[in-house]
C-alpha positions in Angstrom: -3.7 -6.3 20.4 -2.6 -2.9 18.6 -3.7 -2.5 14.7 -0.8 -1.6 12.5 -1.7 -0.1 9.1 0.7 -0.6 6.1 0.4 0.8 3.0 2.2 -0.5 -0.1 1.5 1.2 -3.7 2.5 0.0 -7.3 2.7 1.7 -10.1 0.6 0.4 -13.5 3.4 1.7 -16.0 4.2 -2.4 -17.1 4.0 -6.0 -17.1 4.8 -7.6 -13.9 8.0 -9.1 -13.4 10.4 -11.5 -11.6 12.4 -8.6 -9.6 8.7 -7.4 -8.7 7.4 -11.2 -7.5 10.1 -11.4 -5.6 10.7 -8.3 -3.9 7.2 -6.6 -3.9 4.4 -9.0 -4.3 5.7 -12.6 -3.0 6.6 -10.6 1.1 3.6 -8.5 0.5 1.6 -11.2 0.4 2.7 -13.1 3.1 2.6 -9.8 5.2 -1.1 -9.4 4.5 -1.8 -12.6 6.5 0.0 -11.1 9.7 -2.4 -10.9 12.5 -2.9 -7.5 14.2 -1.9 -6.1 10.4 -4.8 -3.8 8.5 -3.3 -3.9 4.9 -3.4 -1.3 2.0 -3.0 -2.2 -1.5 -3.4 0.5 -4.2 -3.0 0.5 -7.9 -1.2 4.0 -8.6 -2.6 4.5 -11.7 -2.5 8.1 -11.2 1.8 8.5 -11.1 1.7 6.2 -14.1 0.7 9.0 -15.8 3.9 11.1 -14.7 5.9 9.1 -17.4 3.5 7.0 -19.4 1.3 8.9 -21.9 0.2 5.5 -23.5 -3.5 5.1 -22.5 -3.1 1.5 -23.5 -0.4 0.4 -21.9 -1.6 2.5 -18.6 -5.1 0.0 -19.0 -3.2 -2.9 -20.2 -0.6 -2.7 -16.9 -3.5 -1.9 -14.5 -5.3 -5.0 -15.6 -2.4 -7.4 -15.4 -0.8 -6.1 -12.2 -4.3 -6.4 -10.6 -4.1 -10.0 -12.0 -1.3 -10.9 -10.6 -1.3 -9.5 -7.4 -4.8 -11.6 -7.2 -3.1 -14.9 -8.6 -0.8 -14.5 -6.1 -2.6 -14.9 -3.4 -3.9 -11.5 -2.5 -7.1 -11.6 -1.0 -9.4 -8.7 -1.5 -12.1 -9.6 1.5 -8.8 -9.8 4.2 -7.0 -6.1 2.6 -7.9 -2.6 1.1 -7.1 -3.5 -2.3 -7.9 -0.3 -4.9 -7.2 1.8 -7.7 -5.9 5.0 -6.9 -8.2 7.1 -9.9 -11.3 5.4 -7.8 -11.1 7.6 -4.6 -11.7 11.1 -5.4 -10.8 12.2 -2.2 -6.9 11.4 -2.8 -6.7 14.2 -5.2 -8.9 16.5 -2.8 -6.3 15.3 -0.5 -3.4 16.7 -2.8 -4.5 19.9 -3.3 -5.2 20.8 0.5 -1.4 19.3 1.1 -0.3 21.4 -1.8 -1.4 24.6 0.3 0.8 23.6 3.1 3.9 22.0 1.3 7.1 24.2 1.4 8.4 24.6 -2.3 11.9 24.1 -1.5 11.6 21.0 0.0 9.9 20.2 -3.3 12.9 21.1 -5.2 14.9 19.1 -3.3 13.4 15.6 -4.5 15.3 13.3 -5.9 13.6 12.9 -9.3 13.0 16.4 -9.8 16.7 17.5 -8.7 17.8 14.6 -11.4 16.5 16.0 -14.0 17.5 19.3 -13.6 20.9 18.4 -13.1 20.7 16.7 -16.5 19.8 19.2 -18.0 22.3 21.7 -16.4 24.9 19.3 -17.8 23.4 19.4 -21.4 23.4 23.0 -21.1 19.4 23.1 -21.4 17.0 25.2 -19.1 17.2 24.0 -15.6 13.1 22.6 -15.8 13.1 21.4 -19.8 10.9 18.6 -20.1 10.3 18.7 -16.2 6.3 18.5 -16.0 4.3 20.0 -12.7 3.1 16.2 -12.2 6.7 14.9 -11.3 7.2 18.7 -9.3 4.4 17.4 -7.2 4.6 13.7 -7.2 5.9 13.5 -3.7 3.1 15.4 -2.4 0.5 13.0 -4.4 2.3 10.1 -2.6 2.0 11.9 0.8 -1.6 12.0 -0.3 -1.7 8.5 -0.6 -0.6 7.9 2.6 -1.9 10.3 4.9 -5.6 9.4 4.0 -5.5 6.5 5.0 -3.8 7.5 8.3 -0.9 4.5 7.7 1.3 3.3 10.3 4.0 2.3 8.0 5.1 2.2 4.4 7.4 -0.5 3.3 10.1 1.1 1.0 13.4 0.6 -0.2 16.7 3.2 0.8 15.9 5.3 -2.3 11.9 6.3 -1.4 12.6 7.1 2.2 12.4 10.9 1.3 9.3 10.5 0.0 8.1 9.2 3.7 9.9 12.0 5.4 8.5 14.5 3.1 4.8 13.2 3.8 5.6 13.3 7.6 6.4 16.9 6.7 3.3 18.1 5.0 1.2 16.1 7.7 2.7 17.8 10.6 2.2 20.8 9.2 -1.3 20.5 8.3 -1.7 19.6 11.7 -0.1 22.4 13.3 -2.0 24.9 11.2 -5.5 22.8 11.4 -5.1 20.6 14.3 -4.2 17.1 14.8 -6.1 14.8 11.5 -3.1 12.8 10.5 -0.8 9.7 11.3 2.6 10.8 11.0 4.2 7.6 8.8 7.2 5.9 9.4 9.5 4.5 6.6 9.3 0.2 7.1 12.9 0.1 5.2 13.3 -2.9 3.2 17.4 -4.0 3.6 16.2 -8.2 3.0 13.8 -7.6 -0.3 15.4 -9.3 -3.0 17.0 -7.5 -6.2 17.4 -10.0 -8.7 19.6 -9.4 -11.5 18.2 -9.1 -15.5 19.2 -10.9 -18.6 22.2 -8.7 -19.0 23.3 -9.7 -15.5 22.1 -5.6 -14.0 19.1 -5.0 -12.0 16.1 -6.4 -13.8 14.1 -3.6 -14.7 12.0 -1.8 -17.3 14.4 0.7 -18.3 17.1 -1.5 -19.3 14.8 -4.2 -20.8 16.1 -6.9 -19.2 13.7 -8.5 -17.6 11.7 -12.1 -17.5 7.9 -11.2 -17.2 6.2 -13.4 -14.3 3.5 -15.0 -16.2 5.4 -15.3 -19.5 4.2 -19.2 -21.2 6.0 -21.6 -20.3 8.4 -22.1 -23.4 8.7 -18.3 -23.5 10.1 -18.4 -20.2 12.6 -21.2 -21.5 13.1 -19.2 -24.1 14.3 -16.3 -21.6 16.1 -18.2 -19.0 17.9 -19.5 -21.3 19.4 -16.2 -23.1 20.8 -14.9 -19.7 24.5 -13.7 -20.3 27.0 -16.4 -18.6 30.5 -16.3 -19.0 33.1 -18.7 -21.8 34.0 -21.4 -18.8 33.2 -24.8 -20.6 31.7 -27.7 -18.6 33.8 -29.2 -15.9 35.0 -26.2 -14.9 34.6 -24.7 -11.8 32.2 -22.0 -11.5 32.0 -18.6 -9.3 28.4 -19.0 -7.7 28.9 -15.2 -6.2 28.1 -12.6 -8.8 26.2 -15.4 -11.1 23.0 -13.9 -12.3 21.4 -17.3 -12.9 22.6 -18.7 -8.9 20.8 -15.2 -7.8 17.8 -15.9 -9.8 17.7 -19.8 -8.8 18.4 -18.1 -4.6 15.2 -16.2 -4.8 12.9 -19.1 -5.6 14.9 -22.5 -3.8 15.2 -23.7 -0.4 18.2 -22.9 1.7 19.0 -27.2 0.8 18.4 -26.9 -2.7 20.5 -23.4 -3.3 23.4 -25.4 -1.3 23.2 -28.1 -3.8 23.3 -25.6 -6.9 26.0 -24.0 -5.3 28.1 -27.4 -5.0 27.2 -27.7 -8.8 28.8 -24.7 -9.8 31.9 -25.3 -7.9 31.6 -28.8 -9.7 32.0 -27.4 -13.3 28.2 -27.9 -14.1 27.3 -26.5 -17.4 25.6 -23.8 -18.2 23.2 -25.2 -20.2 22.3 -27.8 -17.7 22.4 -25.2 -15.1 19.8 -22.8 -16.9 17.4 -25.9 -17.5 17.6 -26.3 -13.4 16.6 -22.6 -13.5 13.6 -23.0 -15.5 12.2 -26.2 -13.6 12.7 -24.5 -10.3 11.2 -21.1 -11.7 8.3 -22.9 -13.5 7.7 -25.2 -10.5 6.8 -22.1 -8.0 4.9 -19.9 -11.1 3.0 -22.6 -13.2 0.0 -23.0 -11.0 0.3 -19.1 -10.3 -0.1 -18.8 -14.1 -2.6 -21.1 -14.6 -5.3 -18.6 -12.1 -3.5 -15.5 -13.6 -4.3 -16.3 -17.1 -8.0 -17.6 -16.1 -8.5 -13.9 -14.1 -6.5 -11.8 -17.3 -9.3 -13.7 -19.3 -12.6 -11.9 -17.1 -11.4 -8.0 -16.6 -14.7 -7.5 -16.0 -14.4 -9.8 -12.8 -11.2 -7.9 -11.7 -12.9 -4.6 -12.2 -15.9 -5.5 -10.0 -13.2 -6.4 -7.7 -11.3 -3.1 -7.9 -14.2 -1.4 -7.4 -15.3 -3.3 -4.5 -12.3 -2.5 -3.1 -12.9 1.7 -3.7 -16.1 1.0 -2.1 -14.3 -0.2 1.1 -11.6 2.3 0.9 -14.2 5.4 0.5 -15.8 4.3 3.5 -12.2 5.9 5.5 -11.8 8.3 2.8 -15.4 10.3 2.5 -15.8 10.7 6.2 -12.1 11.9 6.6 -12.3 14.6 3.7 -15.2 15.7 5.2 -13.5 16.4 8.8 -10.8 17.8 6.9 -12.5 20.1 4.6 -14.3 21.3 7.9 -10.9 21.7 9.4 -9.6 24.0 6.8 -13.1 26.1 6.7 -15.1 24.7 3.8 -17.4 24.1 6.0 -21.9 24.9 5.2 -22.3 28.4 5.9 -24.9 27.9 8.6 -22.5 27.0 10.6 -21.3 28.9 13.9 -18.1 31.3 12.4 -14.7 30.8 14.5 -11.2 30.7 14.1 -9.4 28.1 13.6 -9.3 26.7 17.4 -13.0 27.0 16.9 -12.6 25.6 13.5 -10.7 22.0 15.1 -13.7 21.7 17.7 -16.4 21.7 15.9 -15.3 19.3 13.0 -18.2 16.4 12.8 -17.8 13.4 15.2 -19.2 10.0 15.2 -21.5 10.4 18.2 -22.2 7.3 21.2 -25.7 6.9 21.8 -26.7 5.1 25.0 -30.2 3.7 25.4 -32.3 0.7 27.0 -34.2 -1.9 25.5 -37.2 -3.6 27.1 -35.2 -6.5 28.9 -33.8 -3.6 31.2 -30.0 -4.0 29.8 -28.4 -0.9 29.0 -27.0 -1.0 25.5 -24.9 1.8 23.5 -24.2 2.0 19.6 -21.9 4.3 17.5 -22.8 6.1 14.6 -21.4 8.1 12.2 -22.0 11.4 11.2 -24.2 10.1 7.9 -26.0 8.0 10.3 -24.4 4.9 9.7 -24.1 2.5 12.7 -20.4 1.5 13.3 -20.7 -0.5 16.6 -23.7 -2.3 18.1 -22.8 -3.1 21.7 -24.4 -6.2 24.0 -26.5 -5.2 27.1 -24.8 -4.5 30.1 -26.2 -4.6 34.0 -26.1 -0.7 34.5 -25.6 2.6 32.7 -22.8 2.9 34.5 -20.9 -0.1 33.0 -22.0 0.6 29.6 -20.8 4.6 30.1 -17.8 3.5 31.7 -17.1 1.2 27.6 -18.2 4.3 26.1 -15.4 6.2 28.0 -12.6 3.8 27.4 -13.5 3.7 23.8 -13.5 7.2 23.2 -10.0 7.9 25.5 -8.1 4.9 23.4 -7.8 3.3 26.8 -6.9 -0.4 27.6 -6.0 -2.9 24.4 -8.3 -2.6 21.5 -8.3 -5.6 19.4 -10.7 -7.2 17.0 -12.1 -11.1 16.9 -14.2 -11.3 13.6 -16.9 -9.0 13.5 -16.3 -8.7 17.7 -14.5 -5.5 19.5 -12.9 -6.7 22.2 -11.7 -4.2 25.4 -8.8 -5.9 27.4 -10.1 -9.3 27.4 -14.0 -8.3 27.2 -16.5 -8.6 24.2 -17.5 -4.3 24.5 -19.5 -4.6 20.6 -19.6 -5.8 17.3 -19.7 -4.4 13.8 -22.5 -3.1 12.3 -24.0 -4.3 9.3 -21.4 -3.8 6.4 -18.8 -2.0 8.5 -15.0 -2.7 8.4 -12.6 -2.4 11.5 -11.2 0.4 9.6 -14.7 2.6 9.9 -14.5 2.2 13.1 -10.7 2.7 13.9 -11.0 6.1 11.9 -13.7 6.9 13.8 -12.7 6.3 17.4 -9.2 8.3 16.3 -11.3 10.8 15.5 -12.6 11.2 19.2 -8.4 10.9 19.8 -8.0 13.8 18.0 -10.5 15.9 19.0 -9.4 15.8 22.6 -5.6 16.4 21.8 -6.8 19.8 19.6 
């Protein structure tokens, strides 16, 4: 079975909300448990900074959307879950992309082209207010993506630039440097829900609209019922399409019980009654959510040893990889053999196979990394031969890789198992690093 590797960021600028349960966290989740699916989940606290200069709120929203990812059923021992400002190597990252990114295609993001049209309309300097940190956001975000080589980024219509433009810096690195990264492809998001504010528009911080997920109980009656409904009276008829409470009650009731609301509208329910069914379906789904959220809001200390276990797991891609890359560019130690920069892809450092033989006469090999770490540990096998021939199909990507546990399997054959505190993902970096180095 083929690994897929998805990453999904989210930005600490504010306090969780229903539009982001729904459409982010709620089908993340769920994702996460996909077999054959190595999941990414990082806290961008890094672009918060782009348009939040609040050092408390930056802290505050870290802490609570780390909270509520984890009441939600995230689980930190099955993903990669992490704070972006905990791997060094993703501003390293940055700046080596930055030497390769074409400035017009910078100009021609979205946000940054926003804002200077703006301002050309208020008759302002083109790049008033425009900071070098939303210039260069998209290439932080390719950053992001490219290292941790993933497969696919789930976005909505209005990112997929953003995916294109890190498939552009990538290849480009590569051509210069030779072939490091994963070219990404844009998972586009047409089903993920967009549920509708208080005022009836997208819920969303900028308009102030919205119901925040773990809000108390009677401050989440207290919001459902201020949603803006129209001056039909009870008994008549209501227009389920375009209601912002029958969207709301949609996104969190059975296919049967959204049917039934629906037959209530067209009944002439009020909208009193019909806003009190809101709540109880609402609070039915997030009370018990709530309950874990507050009791994990109430440790930070246990969601920052979490975090940071997380940066751990995610360094253990990241250091190797900056290190190959570095090497790939030339920062490389000086007593190193000089050459250009074919000479340059070759000798970047590889994990290396070491075949041996123990006393029981079974031949046996083991993969280890370049800072002597051992990846793979494999069983004995009959003859050198059969071992070598592993070895080979390991280092070629041939057959179907798949792993069982802590077990690599080869086609439908037990070939080795993980080392002591190693991830599949050490060793999927590593054995695409052998990939890569017979493609330069």
């Amino acid at each position: 079975m083929s690994v897929t590797r998805v990453l999904t960021g989210i930005t600490t600028s504010g306090t969780p909300h229903l539009g982001n349960y729904a459409g982010a966290i709620r089908p993340a989740v769920a994702a996460s448990r996909r077999p054959g699916v190595e999941s990414f989940y990082f806290l961008a606290d890094y672009h918060s900074l782009i348009k939040v200069q609040d050092p408390a709120r930056v802290q505050r929203s870290t802490l609570e959307i780390a909270a509520s990812w984890l009441a939600c059923g995230l689980d930190p021992e099955q993903v990669w879950f992490y704070r972006q400002s905990d791997i060094p190597e993703i501003p390293e990252l940055t700046w080596l992309l930055t030497c390769v990114a074409g400035k017009g295609l910078l100009n021609r993001a979205h946000a940054y082209k926003a804002a200077v049209d703006k301002n050309t309309e208020a008759g302002e300097d083109p790049d008033a207010g425009v900071t070098a940190g939303l210039f260069m956001y998209p290439v932080l975000m390719a950053a992001d993506i490219l290292m941790f080589r993933a497969h696919s980024v789930p976005v909505g219509r209005d990112q997929i630039q953003h995916i294109e433009m890190a498939r552009d810096f990538g290849a480009r690195f590569n051509h210069l440097y030779g072939e490091h990264f994963v070219l990404p492809e844009a998972a586009i998001e047409e089903n993920v829900a967009t549920l509708p504010g208080l005022d009836g528009r997208k819920m969303s911080k900028s308009y102030d609209n919205t119901i925040p997920l773990f809000s108390p109980r009677e401050q989440l009656r207290k919001l459902v019922f201020s949603i803006k409904t129209d001056s039909r009276q009870p008994g008549e008829p209501k227009q389920a399409e375009g209601s912002a409470l029958f969207q709301l009650y949609q996104a969190f009731a059975t296919l049967e019980q959204t049917a039934d609301f629906a037959r209530a509208f067209a009944d002439g329910i009020g909208w009193g009654e019909a806003k009190q069914a809101l709540f109880e379906q609402l609070d039915a789904e997030l009370a018990p959510l709530r309950e874990k959220y507050e009791a994990l809001i109430a440790r930070p200390g246990e969601i920052e040893q979490v975090l940071l276990a997380g940066a751990d797991k995610a360094r253990r891609i990241a250091t190797p990889f900056i290190g190959e890359l570095r090497r790939a560019v030339g920062l490389r130690d000086l007593r190193e053999q000089h050459g250009g920069r074919k000479a340059g892809k070759a000798r970047a450092a590889l994990p290396v196979f070491k075949q041996y033989r123990e006393a029981d006469g079974r031949f046996h090999f083991k993969l280890v990394d370049a800072g002597g770490r051992e990846l793979l540990l494999s069983p004995g096998f009959a003859s050198p031969r059969e071992a070598g021939q592993a070895v080979a199909a390991l280092k070629a990507g041939a057959g179907t890789r798949a792993f069982r546990g802590d077990a690599l399997w080869l086609d439908e054959a037990e070939v080795a198992r993980l080392g002591e505190g190693i991830e599949a993902g050490d060793v999927i970096a590593a054995l695409e690093a052998f990939a890569a180095e017979e493609e330069a």
